[in-house]
Residue, then its C-alpha position, 0 to 999 in steps of 0.5 A: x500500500x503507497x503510504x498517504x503523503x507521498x509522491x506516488x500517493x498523490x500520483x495515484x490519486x490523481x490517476x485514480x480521479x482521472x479514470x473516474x471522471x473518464x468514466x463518467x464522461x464516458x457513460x454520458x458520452x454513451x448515453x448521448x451517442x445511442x440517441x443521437x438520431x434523436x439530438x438533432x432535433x432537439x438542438x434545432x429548438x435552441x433559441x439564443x433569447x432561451x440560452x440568454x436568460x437560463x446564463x442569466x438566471x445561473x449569473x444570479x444564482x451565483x451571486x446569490x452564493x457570494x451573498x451566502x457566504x458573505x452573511x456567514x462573514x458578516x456573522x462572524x464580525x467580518x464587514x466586507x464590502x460588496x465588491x470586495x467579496x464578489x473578487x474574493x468569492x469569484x476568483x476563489x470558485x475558479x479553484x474548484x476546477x482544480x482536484x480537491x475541495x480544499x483549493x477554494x477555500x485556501x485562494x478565499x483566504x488569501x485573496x482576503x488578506x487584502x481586506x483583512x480578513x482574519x484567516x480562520x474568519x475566511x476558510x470556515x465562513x468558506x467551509x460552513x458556506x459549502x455545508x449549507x449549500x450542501x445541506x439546503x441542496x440535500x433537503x431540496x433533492x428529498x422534497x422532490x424525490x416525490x415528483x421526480x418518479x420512481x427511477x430516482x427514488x430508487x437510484x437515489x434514495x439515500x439522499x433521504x439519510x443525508x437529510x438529518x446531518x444536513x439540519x445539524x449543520x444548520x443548528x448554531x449551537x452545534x456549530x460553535x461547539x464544533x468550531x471551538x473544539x476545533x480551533x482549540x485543538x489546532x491552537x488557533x484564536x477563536x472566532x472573533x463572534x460565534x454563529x447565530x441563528x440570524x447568520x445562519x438563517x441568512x446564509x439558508x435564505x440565500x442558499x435556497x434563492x441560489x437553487x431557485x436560480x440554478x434551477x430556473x436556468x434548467x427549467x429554461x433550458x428544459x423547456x427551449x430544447x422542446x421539454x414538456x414536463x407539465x407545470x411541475x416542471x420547474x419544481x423538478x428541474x430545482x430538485x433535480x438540479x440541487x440533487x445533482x450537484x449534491x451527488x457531485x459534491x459527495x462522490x468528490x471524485x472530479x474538480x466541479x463535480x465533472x462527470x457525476x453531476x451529469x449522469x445523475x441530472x437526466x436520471x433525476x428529472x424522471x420519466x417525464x422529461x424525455x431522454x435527449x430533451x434532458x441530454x442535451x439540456x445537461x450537457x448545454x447546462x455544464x457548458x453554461x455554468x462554466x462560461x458563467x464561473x469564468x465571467x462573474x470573476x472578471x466582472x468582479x475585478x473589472x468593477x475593482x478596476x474601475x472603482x478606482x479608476x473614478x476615485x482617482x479621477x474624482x476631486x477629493x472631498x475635503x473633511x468637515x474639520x480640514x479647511x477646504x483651499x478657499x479657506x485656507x491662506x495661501x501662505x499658511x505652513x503646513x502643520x507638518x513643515x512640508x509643502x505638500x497638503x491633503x491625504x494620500x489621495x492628494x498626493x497621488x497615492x492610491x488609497x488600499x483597499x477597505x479593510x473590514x471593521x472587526x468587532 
């Protein structure tokens, strides 16, 4: 047996992920290629008004998970601005693409550094928001189960034994117990407040308005690729959808959930939805959520960009106890002797970024 920690180790399981995701892959290649006499048809329904607004409902569901997260902050004492934690949030998500969960997590902390968010604050408020998303997905997938036939609850059924750790997570109590057990035996500070069950509350809200998008953009896709489902269909898509992602979380065999995520959507949208119809929608849905996860990033940091792009062009402001330059003689000293007046600002200096206000 190769010991854990090694080279080889991490060799073999990275060879080890590669032939499950090929594996994977392969089976949705499989099941796309037996009915490809059926594909065509169905592509020809695609609208570029349909995949427009299922991008735009899977952009909003993504902002809805940076405001997940950010709750979790603010509850812990962290104040981030909202631009601040898009650029954290977003650019931190891209590691997701890279084997491992924990590759989010370590890009989130150190990306918040530049906003002085303590580094416990970021990898657990980053660790508690994918537990809740998580958790929120689970409970969603076994409400729907119902709806989604009886292929899925056979498939699928264990979903239903996730749900009572899922509620734990979102028990306050609990988790402060945990997280101070923890950080006490890494012999790291506590956290700067505990959790409460307004945190936690806020971080559920946000996490169910995330799987309203992400399955309004299937439910979107569903239905400009020809799909008719009956008017349930979108309560389905949102189960689905959440129970898909939660199986590609669990089964962490594949960055982003590549591979599982797929085989699992068309088997967990029932009989109801057609075979190719429900194909080709989780195909397009990959490739639409991957474009989106490389543009929210770059929005995020072209909106820092110009950010200071206009502070720097505006005049400053100056402050109800400084003098404006009307007021001031022409001839009066500086009071620190030197020629030169005013803030950073004033003397051409960038101001740094706005750190966050501990309690």
């Amino acid at each position: 047996m190769v010991p854990r920690g090694t080279g080889r180790w991490r060799l073999a399981r990275g060879a080890a992920q590669v032939a499950v995701t090929g594996a994977f892959l392969g089976l949705v290649g499989w099941s796309v290629a037996r009915r490809w006499d059926e594909v065509p048809a169905v592509l020809g329904e695609l609208s570029l008004p349909g995949l427009l607004l299922a991008g735009l409902a899977a952009a909003v569901a993504g902002l809805c998970g940076c405001l997940a997260w950010r709750a979790i902050l603010t509850d812990f004492g962290v104040d981030l601005p909202l631009r601040g934690a898009a650029r954290i949030f977003f650019v931190g998500q891209l590691a997701k693409y890279l084997p491992g969960k924990v590759w989010p997590i370590l890009v989130q902390a150190r990306l918040g550094r530049a906003y002085g968010v303590p580094g416990r604050a970021s990898a657990v408020a980053a660790l508690l928001a994918m537990l809740v998303t998580l958790g929120t997905g689970l409970l969603l997938a076994a409400a729907a189960l119902p709806l989604l036939g009886d292929r899925a609850v056979a498939g699928y059924w264990w979903i239903l034994l996730a749900v009572p750790p899922a509620l734990l997570v979102l028990w306050p109590p609990l988790v402060n117990r945990i997280l101070a057990a923890l950080l006490r035996l890494a012999r790291r500070e506590p956290m700067p407040r505990p959790l409460s069950a307004r945190g936690i509350g806020g971080a559920v809200g946000w996490s169910l308005a995330t799987w309203l998008g992400y399955g309004t953009h299937l439910w979107l896709l569903l239905t400009d690729v020809g799909a008719t489902g009956g008017p349930d269909l979108l309560l389905r898509s949102i189960g689905a959808f959440a129970g898909s992602w939660s199986v590609g979380f669990l089964l962490a065999v594949a960055p982003a959930g590549v591979g599982p995520r797929e085989v699992a959507l068309p088997l967990l949208l029932g009989p109801t939805v057609a075979g190719p119809a429900a194909l080709v929608a989780t195909v397009l849905s990959r490739l639409l959520l991957t474009m989106v996860d490389l543009l929210l990033p770059a929005v995020a940091v072209s909106l820092r960009w110009s950010g200071r792009r206009l502070a720097r062009r505006l005049p400053r402001q100056p402050s109800p106890a400084e003098p404006s330059s009307v007021e001031r003689s022409p001839v009066e000293p500086s009071p620190l002797g030197s020629s030169s007046v005013g803030g950073p600002e004033a003397r051409g200096v960038e101001p740094a970024d706005p750190a966050t206000r501990q309690p």
